[in-house]
N, C-alpha and C positions, 0 to 999 in steps of 0.2 A: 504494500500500500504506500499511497504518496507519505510525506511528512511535511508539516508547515516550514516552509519559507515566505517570510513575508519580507516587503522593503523594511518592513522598522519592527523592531521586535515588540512583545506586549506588555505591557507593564503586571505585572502576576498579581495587582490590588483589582485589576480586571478582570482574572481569568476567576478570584477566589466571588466578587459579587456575581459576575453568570453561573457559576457552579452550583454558589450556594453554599460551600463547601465551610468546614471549621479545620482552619490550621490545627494541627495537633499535637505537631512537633517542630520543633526548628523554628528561628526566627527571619526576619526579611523588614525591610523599609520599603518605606512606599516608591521609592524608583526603582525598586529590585522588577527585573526581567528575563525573562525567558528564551530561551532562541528558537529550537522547534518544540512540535505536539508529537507523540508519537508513543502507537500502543503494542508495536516490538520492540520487545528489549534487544531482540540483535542488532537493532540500528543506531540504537542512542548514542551521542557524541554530548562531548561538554558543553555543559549551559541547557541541555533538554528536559521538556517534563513526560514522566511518564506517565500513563493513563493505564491500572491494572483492572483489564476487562474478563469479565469472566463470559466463556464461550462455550460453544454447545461441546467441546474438545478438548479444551485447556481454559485455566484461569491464570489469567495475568498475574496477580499477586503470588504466582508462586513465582515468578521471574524478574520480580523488583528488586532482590540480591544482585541478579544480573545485569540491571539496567543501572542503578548505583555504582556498580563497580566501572560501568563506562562512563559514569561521569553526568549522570541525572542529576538536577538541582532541586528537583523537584516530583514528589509523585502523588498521583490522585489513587485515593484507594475507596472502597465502601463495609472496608473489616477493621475493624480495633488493632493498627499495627504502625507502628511507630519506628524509626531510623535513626541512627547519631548524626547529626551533619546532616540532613538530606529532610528539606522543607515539606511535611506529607501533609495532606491535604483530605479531612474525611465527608466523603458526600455518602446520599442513601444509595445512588444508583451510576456507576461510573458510563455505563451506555446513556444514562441521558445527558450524564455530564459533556461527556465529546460531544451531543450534539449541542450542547449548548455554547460550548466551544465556537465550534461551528456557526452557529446561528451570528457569536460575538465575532468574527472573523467576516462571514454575508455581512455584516451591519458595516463595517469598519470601509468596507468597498461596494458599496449599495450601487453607486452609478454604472457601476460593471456589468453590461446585458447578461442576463443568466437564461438560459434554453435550458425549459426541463422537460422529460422525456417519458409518458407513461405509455400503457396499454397492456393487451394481453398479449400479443407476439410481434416482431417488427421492430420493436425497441433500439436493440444493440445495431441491426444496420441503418436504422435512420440515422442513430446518433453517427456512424463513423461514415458513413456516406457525407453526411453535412459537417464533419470537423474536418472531411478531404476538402469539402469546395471551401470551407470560413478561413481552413488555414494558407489558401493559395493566397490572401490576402492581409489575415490576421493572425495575430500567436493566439492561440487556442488552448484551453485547460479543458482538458475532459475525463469522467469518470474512466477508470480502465478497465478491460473485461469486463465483465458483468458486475463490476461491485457498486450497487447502488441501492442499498438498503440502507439501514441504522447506523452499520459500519461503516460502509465505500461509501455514502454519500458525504457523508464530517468532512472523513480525510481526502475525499476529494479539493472539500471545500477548504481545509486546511493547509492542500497543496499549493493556494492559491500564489502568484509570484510574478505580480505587474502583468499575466494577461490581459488582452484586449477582450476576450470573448469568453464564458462558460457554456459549458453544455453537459447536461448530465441527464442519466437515466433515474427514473423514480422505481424501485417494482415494489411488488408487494402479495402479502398473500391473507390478510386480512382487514377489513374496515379499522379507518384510522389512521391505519400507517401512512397512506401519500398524504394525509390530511400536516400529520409530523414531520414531513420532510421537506414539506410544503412551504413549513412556516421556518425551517431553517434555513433554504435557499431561496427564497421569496424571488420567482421567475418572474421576468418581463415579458416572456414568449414560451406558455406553456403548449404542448403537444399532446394528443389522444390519437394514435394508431390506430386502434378498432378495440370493439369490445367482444372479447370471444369468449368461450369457456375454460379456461386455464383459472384454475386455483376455485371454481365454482362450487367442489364439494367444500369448500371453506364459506363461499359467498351463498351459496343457496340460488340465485339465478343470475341471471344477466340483467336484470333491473340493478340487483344491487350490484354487482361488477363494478354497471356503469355509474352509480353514486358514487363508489368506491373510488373511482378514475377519476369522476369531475372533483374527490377532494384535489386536486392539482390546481386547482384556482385558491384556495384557501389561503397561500402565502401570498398572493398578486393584491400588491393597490391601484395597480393601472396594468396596461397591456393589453396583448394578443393573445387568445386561446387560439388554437389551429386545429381542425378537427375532421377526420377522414370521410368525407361526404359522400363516399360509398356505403357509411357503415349504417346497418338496419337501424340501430337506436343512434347512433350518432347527429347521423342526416335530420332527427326529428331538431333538434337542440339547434334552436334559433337567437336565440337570448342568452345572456348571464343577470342576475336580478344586481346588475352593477352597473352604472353608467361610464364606469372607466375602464372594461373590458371588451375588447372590439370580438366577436365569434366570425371566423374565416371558414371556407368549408372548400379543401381540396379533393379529385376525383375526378373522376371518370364519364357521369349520369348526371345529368338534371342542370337544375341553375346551380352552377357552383364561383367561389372568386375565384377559383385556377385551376386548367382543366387540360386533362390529355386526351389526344383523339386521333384515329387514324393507329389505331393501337395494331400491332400486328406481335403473335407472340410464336417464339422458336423456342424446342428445345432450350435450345443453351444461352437465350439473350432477347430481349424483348425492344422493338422500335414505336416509338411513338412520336408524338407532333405535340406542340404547345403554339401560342398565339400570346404575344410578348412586345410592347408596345409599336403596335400595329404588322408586325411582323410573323412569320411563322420561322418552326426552329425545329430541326429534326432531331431527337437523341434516340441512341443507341446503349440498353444496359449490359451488361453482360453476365444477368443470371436472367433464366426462362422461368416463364410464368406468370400471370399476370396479378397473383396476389401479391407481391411485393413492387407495385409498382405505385399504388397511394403513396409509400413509402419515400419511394424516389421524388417523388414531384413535393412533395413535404421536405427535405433537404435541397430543393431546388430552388422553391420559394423562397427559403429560408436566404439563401444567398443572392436571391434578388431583392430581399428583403435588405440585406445589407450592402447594397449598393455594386455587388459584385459583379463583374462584366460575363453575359451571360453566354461568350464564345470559351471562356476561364471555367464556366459553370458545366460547360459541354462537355469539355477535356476530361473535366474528372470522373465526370459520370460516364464518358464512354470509357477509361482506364479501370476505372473500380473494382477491385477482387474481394469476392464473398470473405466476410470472416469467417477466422479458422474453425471448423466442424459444421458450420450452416451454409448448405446448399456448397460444400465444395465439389469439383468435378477433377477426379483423379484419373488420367488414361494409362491402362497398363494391361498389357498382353492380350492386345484386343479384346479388353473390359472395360466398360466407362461403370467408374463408381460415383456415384452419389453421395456423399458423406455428408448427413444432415443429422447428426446424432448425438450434435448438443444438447437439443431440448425436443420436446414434442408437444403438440394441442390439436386437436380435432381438424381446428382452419388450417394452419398450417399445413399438415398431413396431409388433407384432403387439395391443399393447391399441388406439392409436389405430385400427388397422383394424376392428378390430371394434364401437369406437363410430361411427366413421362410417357405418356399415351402419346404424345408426338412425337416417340423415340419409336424405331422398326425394330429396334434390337429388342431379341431374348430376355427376359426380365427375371432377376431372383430378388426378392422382395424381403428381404428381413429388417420386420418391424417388431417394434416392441411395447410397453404395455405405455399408455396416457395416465399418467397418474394425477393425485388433488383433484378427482372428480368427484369422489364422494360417491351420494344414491346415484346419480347419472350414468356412472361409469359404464354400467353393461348397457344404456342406452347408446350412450355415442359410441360407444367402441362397433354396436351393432350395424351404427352407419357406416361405419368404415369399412364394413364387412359386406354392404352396396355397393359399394363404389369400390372395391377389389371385384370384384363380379365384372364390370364393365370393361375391365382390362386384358385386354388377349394376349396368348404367350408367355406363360408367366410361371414361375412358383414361387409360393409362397410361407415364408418362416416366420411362423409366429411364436416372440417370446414374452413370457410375463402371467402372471394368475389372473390381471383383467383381461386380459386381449383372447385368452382362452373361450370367449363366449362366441366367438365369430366361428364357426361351426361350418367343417365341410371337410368329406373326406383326401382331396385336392392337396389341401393344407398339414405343412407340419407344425407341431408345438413344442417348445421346451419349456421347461420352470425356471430356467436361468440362461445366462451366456455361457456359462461354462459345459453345459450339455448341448448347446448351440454348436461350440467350438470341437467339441469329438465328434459331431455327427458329420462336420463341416466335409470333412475326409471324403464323404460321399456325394459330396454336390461338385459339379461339373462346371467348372467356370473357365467357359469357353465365350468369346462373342457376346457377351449377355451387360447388358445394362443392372446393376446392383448396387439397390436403395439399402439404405444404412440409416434408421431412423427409430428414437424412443423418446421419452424423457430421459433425463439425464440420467439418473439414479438408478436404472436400470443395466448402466455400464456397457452401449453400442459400442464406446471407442475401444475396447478390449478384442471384440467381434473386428473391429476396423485393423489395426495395429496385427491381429492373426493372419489375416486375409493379406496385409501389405507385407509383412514379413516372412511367414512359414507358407504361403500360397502361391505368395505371385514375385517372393523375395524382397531383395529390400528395394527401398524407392523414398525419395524425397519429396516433402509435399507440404 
């Protein structure tokens, strides 16, 4: 994770009123300060304060010996433990403390645009698709990998270091949470990608999803919301009950403020047309399928939005490579892999299937289970099991205890990847187009990393 560098360091009579915190040990004068934030102890340098967070894996406070000994001035803790020398700081909850951290850091640099970034799938290549076009012009701060919860959002924001621009991902998997992060990075230009079913057996339906989402406005005193005017419940949402939030609606259908057409979708790259003052404009992306194309014209805006010369806006979009595990396309031994097995959700899944239906090649299809659905789960999973029907030339590998309900003697099953990976031995990978897709937790990239190594040998990717 990033760690604070700021231009001026922060005076720690700062950090102890947003915390809230009670000195406990060690003394300090009111100019005493700080240099960075930071809640690994392997990184600490002198002058640093540490933050002992406890996590679903480890607890920080067992690693404050070790951050001390590199030279911490300072550490937040939320247990009764005290240091010689070494200024501790006792709060009830050290995760909200970083965010408040945080929040005192967004405050210090308020005039700084902040893009924030929610929805159910789409997220991670909005954000990098538009930190390629912002940075052709601007220095840009943006969350890394997917860390944009409780955690990656703070220290994103704590990474901050005379950027021009922020942009950061919001997720979530409960009501609340973006309402929380909302109000820590207080956007100028919030974003909603679409509202799908990812995390719904937490939400209970796509009503609430979508409240869920619109907390993203709850940090904004003015701005843009921007909101995928393709999407069934999005496209309704005309208004914010604000007079200082503008609602913008990109897509595809209907009256929208920015809109692509002339759509033609391949395999492996998608062309479309835009109308841009008075002008038309062809772009070319280079992943296939047309669900991820709101996406693009959303990081497109966005760079028109900021003045960006829209021949500069072209380049990067027609250069762009998928991030690493979503939608990448691996050639090897006359096989086109598919490596989407970052993550999984119903929508998602269901657009990959339908691009591959444009491919002629042979198809071996191991997918794995959709999880955080809750009751729903043997519902959608059922649909998926429609839409596998529709596609010819195919087999297909089904792994996981929900995905097990899509029923057909055609289909194989395993309870794991690892009984996936001994049966592997019998599957014929010649010529064949082969999709690599689950939720994460389900561990595809093991099935991935099998197949490129002990299959098809080694390979760079």
């Amino acid at each position: 994770m990033q760690s604070a560098e700021w231009g001026d360091k922060v005076l720690l009579k700062e950090i102890i009123d947003s915390v809230g915190g009670m000195i406990i040990n060690g003394e300090y004068n009111s100019e005493f300060k700080i240099n960075k934030i930071k809640i690994d102890s392997r990184k600490i340098k002198n002058g640093d304060l540490f933050i002992a967070i406890k996590g679903k894996f480890k607890d920080g406070h067992n690693y404050i010996n070790e951050a001390i000994e590199k030279g911490a001035a300072v550490v937040i803790v939320e247990e009764d433990i005290s240091f010689v020398n070494t200024i501790t700081i006792k709060v009830n909850d050290t995760k909200k403390a970083l965010l408040a951290l945080a929040t005192l850091i967004r405050n210090k640099n308020i005039n700084i645009p902040l893009i924030a970034i929610t929805g159910s799938v789409g997220k991670t290549t909005t954000k990098e698709l538009m930190y390629e076009i912002l940075s052709s012009s601007y220095n840009v701060l943006k969350n890394e990998g997917n860390l944009n919860n409780h955690l990656g959002l703070p220290m994103t924001l704590l990474g901050y270091n005379n950027e021009d621009v922020i942009i950061t991902e919001i997720g979530m998997n409960h009501t609340g949470e973006v309402n929380n992060l909302s109000n820590c990075c207080k956007p100028d230009i919030s974003i909603i990608t679409n509202i799908g079913s990812s995390h719904i057996g937490n939400l209970g339906s796509k009503k609430n999803i979508l409240k869920a989402k619109l907390e993203i406005i709850e940090g904004m005193n003015e701005g843009v919301l921007i909101l995928n005017g393709d999407d069934r419940l999005l496209k309704k949402i005309n208004y914010i009950n604000t007079n200082h939030i503008d609602v913008l609606k990109i897509g595809t259908k209907g009256e929208l403020d920015f809109k692509a057409y002339n759509i033609k979708t391949y395999f492996d790259k998608t062309k479309f047309e835009i109308d841009y003052a008075g002008n038309k404009y062809e772009f070319m992306f280079n992943i296939g399928g047309k669900h991820l194309l709101n996406n693009v014209l959303i990081a497109i805006y966005i760079g028109l939005l900021f003045d960006i010369d829209i021949q500069k806006i072209k380049e990067v979009v027609n250069n762009f490579k998928p991030v690493k595990s979503r939608m990448n396309i691996i050639l090897k031994n006359n096989n086109l892999i598919i490596d989407d097995c970052y993550n999984s959700s119903y929508e998602s899944l269901k657009g990959v299937l339908k691009q591959i239906q444009l491919n002629k090649k042979h198809k071996i299809l191991i997918i794995g289970d959709i999880l955080e659905l809750g009751k729903f789960s043997k519902k959608i999973h059922k649909k998926i099991g429609k839409i596998l029907k529709r596609i010819k030339d195919k087999e297909v590998y089904l792994i996981g205890d929900n995905i097990s309900c899509i029923k057909s003697k055609k289909y194989n099953h395993f309870n794991n990847v690892d009984d996936f990976i001994k049966y592997s031995e019998n599957i014929k990978f010649e010529n064949s187009l082969i999709l690599l897709k689950a939720s994460r937790s389900i561990g595809l990239d093991k099935v991935k990393e099998h197949l490129l190594n002990n299959v098809f040998n080694n390979v760079d990717f």
